[in-house]
N, C-alpha and C positions, 0 to 999 in steps of 0.2 A: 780429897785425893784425886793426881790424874788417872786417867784412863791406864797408863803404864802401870802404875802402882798395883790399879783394881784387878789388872789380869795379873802379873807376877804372883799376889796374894793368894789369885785364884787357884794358880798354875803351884804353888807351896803344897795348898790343902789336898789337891787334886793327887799329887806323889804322897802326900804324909798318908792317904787314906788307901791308896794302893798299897804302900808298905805296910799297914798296916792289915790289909786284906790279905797280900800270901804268904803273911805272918803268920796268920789264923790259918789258911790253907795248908803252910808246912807243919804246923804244929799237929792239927786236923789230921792230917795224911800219919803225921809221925805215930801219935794217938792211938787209930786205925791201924794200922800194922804192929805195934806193942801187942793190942787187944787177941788181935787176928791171929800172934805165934801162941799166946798163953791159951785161946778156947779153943783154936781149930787144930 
């Protein structure tokens, strides 16, 4: 592979793994506030 390749590849995972972090963060948050109107 060049050099081009190796960073684009990198620059894919680097977004696919943010998306998929404030995935888990909206969801998280969503979760948390469900929880939060049913006990509190």
């Amino acid at each position: 592979m060049c050099e081009l390749e190796i960073s684009l590849l990198n620059l894919l995972i680097f977004n696919f793994a943010t998306l998929v972090t404030f995935q888990d963060l909206a969801l998280f948050r969503h979760k948390n506030s469900y929880f939060s109107k049913n006990f509190i």
